[in-house]
C-alpha positions as CSV (number, residue, x, y, z in Angstrom):
1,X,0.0,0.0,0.0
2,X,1.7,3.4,-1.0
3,X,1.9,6.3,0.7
4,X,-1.1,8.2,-0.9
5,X,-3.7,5.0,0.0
6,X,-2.3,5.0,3.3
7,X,-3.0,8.5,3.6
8,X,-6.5,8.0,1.9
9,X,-7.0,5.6,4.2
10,X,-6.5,7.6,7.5
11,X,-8.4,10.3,6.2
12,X,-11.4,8.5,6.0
13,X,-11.2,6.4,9.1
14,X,-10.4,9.9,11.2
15,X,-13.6,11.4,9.8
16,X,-16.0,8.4,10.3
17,X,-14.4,8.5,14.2
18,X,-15.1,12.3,14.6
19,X,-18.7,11.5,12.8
20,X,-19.0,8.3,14.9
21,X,-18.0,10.3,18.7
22,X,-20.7,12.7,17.5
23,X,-23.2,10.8,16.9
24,X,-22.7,8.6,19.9
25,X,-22.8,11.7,22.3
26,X,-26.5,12.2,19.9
27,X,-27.7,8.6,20.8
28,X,-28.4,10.1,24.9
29,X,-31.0,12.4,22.9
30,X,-34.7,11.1,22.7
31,X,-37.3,9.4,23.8
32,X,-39.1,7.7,20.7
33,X,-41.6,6.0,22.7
34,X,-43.2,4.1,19.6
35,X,-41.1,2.6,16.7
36,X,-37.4,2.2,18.2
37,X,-38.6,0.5,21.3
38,X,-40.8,-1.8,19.4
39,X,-38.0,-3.3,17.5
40,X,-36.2,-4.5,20.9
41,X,-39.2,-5.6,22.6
42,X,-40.2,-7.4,19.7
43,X,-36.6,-9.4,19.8
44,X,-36.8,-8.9,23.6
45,X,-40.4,-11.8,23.7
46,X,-38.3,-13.8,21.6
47,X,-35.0,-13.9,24.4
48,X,-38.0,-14.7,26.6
49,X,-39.0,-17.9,25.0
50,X,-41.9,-16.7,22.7
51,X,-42.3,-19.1,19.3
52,X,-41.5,-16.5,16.0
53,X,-44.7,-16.7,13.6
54,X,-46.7,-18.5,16.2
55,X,-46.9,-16.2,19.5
56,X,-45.9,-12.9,17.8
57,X,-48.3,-11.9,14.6
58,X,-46.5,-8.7,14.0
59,X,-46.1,-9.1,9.9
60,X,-42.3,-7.3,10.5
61,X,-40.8,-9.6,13.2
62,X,-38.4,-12.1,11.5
63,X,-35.9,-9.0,11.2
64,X,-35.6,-9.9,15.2
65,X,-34.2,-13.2,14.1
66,X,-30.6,-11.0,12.8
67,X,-31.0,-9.3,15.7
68,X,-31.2,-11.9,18.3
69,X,-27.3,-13.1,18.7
70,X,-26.8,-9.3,19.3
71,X,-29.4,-8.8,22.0
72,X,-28.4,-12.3,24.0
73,X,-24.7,-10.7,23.7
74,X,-25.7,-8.1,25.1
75,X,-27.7,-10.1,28.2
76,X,-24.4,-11.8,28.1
77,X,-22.4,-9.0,29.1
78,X,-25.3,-6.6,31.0
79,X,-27.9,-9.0,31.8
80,X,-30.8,-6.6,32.5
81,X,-32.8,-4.3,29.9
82,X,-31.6,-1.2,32.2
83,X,-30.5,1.3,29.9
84,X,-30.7,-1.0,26.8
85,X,-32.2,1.6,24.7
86,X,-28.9,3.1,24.4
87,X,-27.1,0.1,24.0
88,X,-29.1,-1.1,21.3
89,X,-28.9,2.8,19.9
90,X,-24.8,1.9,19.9
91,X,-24.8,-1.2,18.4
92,X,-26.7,0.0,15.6
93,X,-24.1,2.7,15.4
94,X,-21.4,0.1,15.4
95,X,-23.4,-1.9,12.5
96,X,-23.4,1.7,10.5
97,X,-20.0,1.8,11.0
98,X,-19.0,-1.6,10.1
99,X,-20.8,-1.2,6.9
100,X,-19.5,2.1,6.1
101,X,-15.8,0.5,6.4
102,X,-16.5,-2.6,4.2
103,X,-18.1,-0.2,1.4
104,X,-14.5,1.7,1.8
105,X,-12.6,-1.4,1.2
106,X,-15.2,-3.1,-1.8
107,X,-15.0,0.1,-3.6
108,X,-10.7,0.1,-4.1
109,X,-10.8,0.9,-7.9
110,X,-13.0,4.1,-7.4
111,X,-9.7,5.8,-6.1
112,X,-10.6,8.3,-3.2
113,X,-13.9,9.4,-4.1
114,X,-15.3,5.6,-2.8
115,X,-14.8,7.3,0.6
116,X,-17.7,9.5,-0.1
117,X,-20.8,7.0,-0.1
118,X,-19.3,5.2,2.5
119,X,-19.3,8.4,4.5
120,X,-22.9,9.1,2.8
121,X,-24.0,5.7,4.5
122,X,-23.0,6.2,7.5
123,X,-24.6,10.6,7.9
124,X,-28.4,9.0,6.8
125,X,-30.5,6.6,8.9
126,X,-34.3,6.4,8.3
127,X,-36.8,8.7,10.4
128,X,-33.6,9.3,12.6
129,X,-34.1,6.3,14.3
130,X,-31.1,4.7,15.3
131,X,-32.1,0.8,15.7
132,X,-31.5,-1.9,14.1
133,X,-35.0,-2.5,12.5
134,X,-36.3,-3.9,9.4
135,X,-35.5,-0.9,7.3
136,X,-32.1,-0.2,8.4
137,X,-31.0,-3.8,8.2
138,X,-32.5,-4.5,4.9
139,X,-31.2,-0.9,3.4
140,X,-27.6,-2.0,5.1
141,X,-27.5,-5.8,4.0
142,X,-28.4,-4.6,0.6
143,X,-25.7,-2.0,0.4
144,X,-23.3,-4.6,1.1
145,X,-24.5,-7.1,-1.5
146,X,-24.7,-3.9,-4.3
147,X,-21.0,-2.9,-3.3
148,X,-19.6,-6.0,-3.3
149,X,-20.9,-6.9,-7.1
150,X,-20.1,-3.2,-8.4
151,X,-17.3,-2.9,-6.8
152,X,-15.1,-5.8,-8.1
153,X,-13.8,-6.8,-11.5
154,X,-13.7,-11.0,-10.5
155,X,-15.9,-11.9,-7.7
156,X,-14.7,-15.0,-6.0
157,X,-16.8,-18.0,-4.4
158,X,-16.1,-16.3,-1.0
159,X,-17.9,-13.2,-2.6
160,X,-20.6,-15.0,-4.0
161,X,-21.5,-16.7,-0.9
162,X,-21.0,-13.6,1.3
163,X,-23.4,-12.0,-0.7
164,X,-26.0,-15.1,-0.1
165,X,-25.3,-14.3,3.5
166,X,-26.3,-10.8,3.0
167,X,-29.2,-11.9,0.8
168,X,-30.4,-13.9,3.7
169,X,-30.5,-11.5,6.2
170,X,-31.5,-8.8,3.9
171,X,-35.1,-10.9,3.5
172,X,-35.2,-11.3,6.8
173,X,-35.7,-7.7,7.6
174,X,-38.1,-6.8,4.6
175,X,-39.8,-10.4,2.6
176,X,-40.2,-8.3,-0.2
177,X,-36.8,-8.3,-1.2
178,X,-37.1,-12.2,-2.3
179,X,-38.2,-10.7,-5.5
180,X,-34.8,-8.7,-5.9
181,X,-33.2,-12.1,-5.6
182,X,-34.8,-13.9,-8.0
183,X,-34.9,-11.3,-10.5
184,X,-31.2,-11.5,-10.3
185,X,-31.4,-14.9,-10.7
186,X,-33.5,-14.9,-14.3
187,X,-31.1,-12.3,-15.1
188,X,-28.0,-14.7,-14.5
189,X,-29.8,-17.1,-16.5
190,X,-30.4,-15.0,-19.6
191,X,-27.3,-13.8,-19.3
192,X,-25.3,-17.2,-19.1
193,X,-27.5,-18.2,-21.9
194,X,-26.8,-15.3,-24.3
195,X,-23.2,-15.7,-23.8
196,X,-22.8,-19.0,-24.4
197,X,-24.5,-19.5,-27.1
198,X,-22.2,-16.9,-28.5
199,X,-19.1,-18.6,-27.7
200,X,-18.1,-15.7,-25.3
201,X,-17.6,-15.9,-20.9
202,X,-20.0,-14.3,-18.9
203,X,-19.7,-11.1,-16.9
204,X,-19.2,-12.5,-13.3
205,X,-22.0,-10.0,-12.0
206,X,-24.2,-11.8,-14.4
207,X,-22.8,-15.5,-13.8
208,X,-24.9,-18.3,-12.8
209,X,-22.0,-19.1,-10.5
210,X,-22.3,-16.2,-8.9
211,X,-26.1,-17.1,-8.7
212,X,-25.6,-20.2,-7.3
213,X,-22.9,-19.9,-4.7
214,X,-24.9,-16.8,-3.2
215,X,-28.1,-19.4,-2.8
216,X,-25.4,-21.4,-1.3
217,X,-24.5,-18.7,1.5
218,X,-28.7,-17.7,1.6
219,X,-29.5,-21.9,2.2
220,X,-27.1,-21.9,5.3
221,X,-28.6,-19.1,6.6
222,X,-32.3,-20.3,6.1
223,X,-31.0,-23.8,7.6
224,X,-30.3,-21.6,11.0
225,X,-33.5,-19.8,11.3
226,X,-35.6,-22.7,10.3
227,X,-33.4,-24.5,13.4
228,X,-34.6,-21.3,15.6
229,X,-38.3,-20.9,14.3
230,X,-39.2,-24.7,14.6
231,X,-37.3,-25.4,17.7
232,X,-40.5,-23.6,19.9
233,X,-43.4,-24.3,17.6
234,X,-44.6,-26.6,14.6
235,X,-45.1,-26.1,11.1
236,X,-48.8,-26.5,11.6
237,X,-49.2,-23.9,14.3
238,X,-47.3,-21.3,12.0
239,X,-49.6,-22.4,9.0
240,X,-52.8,-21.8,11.3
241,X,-51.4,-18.2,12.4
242,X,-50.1,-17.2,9.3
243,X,-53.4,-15.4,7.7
244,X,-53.5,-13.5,10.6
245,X,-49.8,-12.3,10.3
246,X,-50.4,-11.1,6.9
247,X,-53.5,-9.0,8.0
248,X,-53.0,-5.0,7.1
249,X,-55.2,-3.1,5.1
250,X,-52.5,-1.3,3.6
251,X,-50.5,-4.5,2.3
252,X,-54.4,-5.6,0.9
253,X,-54.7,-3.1,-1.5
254,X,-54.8,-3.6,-5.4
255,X,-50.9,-4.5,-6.9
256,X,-51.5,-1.6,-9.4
257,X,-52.8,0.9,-6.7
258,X,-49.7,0.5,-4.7
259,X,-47.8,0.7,-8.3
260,X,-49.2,4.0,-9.3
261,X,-48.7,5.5,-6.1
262,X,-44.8,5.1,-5.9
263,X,-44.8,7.2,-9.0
264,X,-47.9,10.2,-7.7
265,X,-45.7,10.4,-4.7
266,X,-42.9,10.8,-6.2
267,X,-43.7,13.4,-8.2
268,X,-46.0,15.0,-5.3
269,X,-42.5,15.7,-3.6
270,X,-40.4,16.1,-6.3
271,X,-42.1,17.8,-9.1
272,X,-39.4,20.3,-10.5
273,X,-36.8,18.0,-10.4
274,X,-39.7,15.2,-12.6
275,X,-39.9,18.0,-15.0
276,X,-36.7,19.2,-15.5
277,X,-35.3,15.1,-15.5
278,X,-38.2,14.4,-18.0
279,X,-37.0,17.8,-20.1
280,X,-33.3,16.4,-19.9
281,X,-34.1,13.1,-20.7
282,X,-36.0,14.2,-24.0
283,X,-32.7,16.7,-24.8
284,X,-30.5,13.6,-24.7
285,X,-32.8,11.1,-26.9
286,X,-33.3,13.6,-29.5
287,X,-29.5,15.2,-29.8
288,X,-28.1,13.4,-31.4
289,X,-25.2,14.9,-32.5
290,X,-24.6,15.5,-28.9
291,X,-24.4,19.3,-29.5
292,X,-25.1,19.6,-25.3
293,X,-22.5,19.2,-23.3
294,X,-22.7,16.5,-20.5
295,X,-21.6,19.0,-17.5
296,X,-24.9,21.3,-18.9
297,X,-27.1,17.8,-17.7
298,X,-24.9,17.9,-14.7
299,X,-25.1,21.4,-13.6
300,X,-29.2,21.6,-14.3
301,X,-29.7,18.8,-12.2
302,X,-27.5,19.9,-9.6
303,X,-29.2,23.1,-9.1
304,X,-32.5,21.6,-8.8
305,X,-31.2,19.1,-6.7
306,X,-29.7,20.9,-3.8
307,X,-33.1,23.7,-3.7
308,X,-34.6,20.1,-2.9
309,X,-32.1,19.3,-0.5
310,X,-31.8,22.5,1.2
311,X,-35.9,22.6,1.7
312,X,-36.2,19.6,2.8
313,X,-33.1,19.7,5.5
314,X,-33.2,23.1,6.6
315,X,-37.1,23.8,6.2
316,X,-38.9,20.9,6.3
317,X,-40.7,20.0,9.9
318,X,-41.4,16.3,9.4
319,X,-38.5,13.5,8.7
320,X,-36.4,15.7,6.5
321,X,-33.6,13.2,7.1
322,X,-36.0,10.8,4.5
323,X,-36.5,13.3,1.8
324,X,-33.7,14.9,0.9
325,X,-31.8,11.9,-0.2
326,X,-34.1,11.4,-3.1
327,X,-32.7,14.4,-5.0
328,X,-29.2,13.4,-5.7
329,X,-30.6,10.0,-7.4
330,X,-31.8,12.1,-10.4
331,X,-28.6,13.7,-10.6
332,X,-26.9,10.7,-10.8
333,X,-29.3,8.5,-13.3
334,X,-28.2,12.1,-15.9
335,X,-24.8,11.6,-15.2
336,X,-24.4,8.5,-16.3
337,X,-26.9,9.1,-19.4
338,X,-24.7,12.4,-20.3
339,X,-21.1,10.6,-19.7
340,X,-19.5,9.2,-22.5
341,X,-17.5,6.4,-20.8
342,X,-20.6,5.4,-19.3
343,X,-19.6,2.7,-16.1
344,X,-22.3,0.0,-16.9
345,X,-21.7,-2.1,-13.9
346,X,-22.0,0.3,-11.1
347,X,-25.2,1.4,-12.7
348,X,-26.7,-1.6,-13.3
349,X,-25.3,-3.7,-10.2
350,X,-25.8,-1.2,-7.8
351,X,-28.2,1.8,-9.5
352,X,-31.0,0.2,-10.9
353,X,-31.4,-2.4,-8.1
354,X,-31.0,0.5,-5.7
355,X,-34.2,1.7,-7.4
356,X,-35.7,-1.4,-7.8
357,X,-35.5,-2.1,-4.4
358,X,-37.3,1.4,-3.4
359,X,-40.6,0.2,-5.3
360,X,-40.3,-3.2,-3.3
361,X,-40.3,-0.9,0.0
362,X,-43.1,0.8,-1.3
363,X,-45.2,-2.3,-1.5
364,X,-43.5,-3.4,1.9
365,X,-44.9,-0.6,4.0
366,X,-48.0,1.4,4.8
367,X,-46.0,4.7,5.4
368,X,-45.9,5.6,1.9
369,X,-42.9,8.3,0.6
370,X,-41.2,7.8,3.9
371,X,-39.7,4.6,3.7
372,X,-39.7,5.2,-0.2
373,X,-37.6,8.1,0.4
374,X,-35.4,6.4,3.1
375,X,-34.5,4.1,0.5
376,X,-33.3,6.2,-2.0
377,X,-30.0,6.5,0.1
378,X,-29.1,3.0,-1.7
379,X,-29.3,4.9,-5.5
380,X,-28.2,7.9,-4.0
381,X,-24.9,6.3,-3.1
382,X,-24.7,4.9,-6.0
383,X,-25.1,8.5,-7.3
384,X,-22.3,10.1,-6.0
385,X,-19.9,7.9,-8.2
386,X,-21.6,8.4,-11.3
387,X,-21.6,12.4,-10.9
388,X,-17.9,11.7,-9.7
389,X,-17.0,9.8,-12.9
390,X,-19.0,12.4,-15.0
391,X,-16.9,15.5,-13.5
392,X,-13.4,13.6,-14.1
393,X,-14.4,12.7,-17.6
394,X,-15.2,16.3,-18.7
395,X,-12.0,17.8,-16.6
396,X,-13.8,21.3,-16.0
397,X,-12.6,23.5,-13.0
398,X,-16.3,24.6,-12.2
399,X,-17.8,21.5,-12.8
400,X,-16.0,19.8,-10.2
401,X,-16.6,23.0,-7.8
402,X,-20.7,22.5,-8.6
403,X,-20.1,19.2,-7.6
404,X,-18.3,19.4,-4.1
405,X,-21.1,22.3,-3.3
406,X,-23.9,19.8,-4.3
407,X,-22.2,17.2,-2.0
408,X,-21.3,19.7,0.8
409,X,-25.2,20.7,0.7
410,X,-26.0,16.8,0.7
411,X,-23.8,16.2,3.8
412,X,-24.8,19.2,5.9
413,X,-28.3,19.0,5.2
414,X,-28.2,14.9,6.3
415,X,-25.8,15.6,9.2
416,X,-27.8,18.4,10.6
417,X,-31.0,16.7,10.2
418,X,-29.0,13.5,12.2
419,X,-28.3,15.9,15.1
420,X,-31.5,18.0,15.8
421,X,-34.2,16.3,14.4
422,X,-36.1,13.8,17.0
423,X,-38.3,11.4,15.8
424,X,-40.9,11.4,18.3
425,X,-39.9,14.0,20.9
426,X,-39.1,17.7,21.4
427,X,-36.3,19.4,19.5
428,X,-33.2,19.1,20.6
429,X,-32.5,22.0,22.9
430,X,-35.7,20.9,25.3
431,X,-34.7,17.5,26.0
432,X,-32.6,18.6,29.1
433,X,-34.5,16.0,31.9
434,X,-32.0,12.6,32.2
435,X,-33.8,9.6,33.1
436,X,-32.4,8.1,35.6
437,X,-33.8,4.4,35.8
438,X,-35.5,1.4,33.7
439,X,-35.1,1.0,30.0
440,X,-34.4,4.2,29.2
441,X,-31.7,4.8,31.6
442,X,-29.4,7.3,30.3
443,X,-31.4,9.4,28.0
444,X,-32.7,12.9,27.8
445,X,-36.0,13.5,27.0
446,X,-38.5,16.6,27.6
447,X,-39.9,17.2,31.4
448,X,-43.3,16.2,30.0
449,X,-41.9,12.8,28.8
450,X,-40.1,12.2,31.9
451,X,-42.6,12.7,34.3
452,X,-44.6,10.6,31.5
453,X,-41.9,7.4,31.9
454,X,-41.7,8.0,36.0
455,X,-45.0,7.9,36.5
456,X,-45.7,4.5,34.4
457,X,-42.6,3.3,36.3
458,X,-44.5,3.9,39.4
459,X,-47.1,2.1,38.5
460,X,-45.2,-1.0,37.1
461,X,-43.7,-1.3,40.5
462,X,-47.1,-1.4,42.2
463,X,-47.7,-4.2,40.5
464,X,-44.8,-6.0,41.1
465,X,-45.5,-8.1,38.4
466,X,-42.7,-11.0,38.1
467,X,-41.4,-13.9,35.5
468,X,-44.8,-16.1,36.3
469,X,-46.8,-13.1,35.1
470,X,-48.2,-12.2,31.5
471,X,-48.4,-8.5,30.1
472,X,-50.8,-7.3,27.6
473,X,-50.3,-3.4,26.9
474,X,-53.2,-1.6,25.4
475,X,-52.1,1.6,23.0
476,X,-48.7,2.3,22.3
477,X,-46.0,1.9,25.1
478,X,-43.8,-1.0,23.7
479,X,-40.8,0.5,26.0
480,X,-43.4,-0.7,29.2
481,X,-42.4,-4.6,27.9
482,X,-38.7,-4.2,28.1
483,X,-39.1,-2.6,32.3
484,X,-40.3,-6.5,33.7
485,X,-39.7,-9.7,33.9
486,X,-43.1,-10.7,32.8
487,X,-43.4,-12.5,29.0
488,X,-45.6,-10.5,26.5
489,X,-49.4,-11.6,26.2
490,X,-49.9,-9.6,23.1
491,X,-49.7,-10.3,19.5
492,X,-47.8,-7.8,18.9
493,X,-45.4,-4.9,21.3
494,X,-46.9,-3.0,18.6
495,X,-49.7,0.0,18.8
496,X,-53.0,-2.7,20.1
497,X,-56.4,-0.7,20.8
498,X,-59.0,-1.7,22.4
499,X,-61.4,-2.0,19.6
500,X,-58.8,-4.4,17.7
501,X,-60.5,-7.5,16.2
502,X,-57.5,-9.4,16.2
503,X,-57.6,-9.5,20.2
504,X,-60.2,-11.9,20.7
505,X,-58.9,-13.9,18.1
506,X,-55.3,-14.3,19.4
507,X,-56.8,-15.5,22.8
508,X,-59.1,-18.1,21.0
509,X,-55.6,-19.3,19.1
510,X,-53.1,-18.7,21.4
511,X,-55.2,-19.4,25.2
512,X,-52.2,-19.8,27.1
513,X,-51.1,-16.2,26.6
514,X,-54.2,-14.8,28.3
515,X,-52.3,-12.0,30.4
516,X,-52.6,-11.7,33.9
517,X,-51.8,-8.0,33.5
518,X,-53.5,-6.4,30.7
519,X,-52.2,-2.1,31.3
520,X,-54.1,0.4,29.3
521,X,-51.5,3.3,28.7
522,X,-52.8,6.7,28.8
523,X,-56.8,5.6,29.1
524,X,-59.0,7.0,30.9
525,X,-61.9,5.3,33.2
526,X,-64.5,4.8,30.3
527,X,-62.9,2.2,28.5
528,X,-64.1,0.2,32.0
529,X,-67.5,0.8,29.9
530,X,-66.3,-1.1,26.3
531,X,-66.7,-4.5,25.1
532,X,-63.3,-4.9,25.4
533,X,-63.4,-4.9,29.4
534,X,-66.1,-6.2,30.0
535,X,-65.0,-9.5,28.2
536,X,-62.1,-9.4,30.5
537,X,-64.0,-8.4,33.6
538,X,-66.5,-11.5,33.2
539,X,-63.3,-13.9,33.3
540,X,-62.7,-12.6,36.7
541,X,-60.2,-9.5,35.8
542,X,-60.4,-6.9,39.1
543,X,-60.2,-3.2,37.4
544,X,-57.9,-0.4,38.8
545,X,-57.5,3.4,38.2
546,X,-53.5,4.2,38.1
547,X,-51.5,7.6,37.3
548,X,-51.0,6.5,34.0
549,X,-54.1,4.3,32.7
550,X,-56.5,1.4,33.8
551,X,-55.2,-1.8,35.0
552,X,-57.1,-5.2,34.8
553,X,-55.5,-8.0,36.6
554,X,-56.4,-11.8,37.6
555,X,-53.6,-13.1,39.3
């Protein structure tokens, strides 16, 4: 390694450290008291003996399976959920990191620049939630699988079935993605096909070797969770709970609904930069004799781009961090269109499955251009190269400079957003009360939230519920799972109301996990007046009024 890699090489790891010590003094910040805490309570049921796709009916939960060595590591080493929140928060930070490093490493023959999506990686995170969840571990594991087949010329076995390891995972966290994988394999297939019957090798990217070794790495790992899944339950019991896993109204609708309304969203939150691509796009078919310069495409698109990025990072009040890393994916898809040495692999091994992959996420979710948006980091990475390549090709002074502001905008506007924006709390600057005790040990949140989190605390040691009991929590207070000992009697750690018609059902399925606590967070005495008490009351449940909600209990 010469001097100038070496170099190269310090440079990047001393910035991802700074980034990395800053962030980590951010991860004391917040109290998301919905969607962060319901991906460790979720994996937390599971530590506690509960059967995957039999007890829990959460549509999202086999993302805990990648997450379950981590979490009994850490019961290994700090064997009590006091202060987890902010251990899981630094192990996802670690993950980032890890990631960011192996993009680094993958991406050698991209020279310096390859330090730039790696960096890119590591400044975005969905909503600003910093867990290891389904999107963040599918977006991560499919980084790795997209840099590892753009990056090289030769991809070895090893490769290969790395990748099937990644592919694995990657499904885990977001089923959709199975559909990524076996387009990639009819793709391999044509592609061996074409080539052979022209007397000519294969691309390894396209190789049905490659194909076939990463099925190999995906098999071992599907061995492993089978081993996990059908060591607590039967292949019956998850067949007779599987319709109810799959129930969500959102997931229901029409294929061609949720098709049309990747693109109306799109172009909802994007419409100058639609237009002016569309315009471009039409510029490029139709010159033929190339009479516009490629840095013109380049320069349009930036300027649209960073109004995007600016609005949406500086301006925007809800999940900012999500929307501005849209923009930089049209620049990127005109880069490579203008450049005349156009680098086919990166944008079809990493690029278009990048996008690809954002539709699948669309059809994976029922939160529409946020997780859509999220994903975009994945062709936005892939982005930054293709500008990159563009700017060396056409050796302009004031091309390049357009293209360090666009990317200066692109990394201020993320990091800042990483720092001050809280998903689910106050701003920054009012989360000044530590909390001192339970799950959330560690963390600052706003004086409303803590006298919130003390008060249910209070009321959790009143009833000194232990490892015999069972915990159903009605509403949204998945954090209140991870503070005892008792196993979750829910479906789901996830948002439950009253009036859901799943309830009844579970209990008729699943009679053993009747709870023997059932807490309803942040009701008020009437719900003593619904169906849904009453049905508990006439099995015997004694009702009680507490600072936080109503408790029914049959111990």
């Amino acid at each position: 390694m010469n001097q100038r890699k070496v170099l190269t090489f310090a440079g990047f790891v001393g910035v991802l450290l700074v980034l990395f010590a800053v962030f980590a003094w951010r991860q004391f910040y917040g109290f998301n008291k919905n969607d962060e805490i319901f991906y460790i309570s979720t994996v937390y049921r599971f530590f506690q003996g509960d059967a995957m796709l039999i007890d829990e009916w959460n549509n999202g939960q086999m993302f805990a399976f990648v997450t379950y060595p981590l979490y009994y590591l850490i019961w290994l080493l700090h064997p009590s959920n006091e202060g987890i929140v902010w251990i899981a928060r630094m192990m996802y930070l670690i993950f980032q990191a890890v990631v960011a490093l192996y993009m680094y490493l993958r991406l050698r023959r991209f020279g310096w620049v390859r330090m730039i999506p790696a960096l890119f990686y590591f400044v975005t995170t969905p909503y600003n939630i910093n867990g290891l969840s389904y999107n963040t571990l599918a977006f991560g594991f499919l980084l790795l699988i997209l840099v590892t087949l753009a990056g090289k010329e030769n991809i070895s076995t090893f490769d290969s079935i790395l990748c099937g390891f990644f592919t694995a995972w990657m499904v885990l966290a977001n089923p959709y993605s199975i559909f990524l994988f076996v387009l990639y394999g009819v793709i391999c297939l044509i592609a061996s096909l074409s080539m052979w019957r022209k007397g000519k090798d294969v691309d390894a990217v396209c190789s049905l070797k490659t194909f076939f070794w990463m099925g190999v790495g995906a098999f071992v790992i599907f061995v492993l969770f089978c081993i996990f899944v059908f060591s607590r339950g039967s292949l019956s019991e998850i067949i007779e709970n599987l319709s109810y896993i799959v129930m969500d109204s959102e997931r229901q609708k029409s294929f061609w609904e949720k098709f049309f309304k990747y693109f109306i969203r799109i172009y909802r939150y994007y419409k100058i930069q639609v237009y002016l691509s569309a315009f471009l796009l039409l510029v490029w078919l139709f010159d033929r004799k190339k009479r516009v310069a490629p840095s013109i495409y380049l320069f349009l698109e930036a300027i649209v781009a960073m109004f995007y990025m600016v609005y949406y990072g500086f301006f925007w009040e809800m999940v900012g961090i999500n929307y501005l890393l849209v923009p930089l994916s049209f620049v990127g898809f005109l880069a490579y269109l203008a450049a005349e040495e156009k680098d086919h692999r990166l944008f079809f091994a990493w690029y278009l499955p990048g996008l690809f992959f954002t539709l699948l996420a669309h059809f994976a979710t029922n939160t529409g251009i946020l997780t859509v948006s999220a994903s975009y980091m994945l062709t936005s990475a892939a982005s930054i190269l293709l500008i990159w390549e563009l700017v060396r090709e056409q050796d302009l002074s004031w091309l390049r400079i357009v293209a360090c502001i666009l990317l200066l905008v692109q990394f201020t506007a993320c990091i800042s957003q990483r720092i001050f924006y809280v998903w689910g709390d106050e701003h920054l600057p009012a989360l000044t009360c530590e909390l001192t005790e339970g799950p959330l040990k560690g963390i600052y949140t706003s004086k409303e939230n803590e006298r919130l989190y003390q008060e249910v605390l209070l009321d959790m040691k009143e009833l000194s519920m232990t490892s015999e009991d069972t915990l159903f929590v009605v509403g949204i207070a998945p954090w209140m799972y991870l503070n005892t000992e008792a196993r979750c009697a829910a479906y789901s750690t996830w948002e439950t109301l009253e009036n859901d018609p799943l309830i009844p059902i579970y209990y008729t399925a699943r009679p053993q996990k009747l709870p023997t606590v059932i807490y309803c967070y942040a009701y008020e005495a009437s719900i003593l007046e619904t169906d849904f008490a009453y049905n508990f009351i006439d099995m015997g449940y004694q009702s009680k009024i507490m600072r936080r909600g109503v408790v029914l209990t049959r111990r």
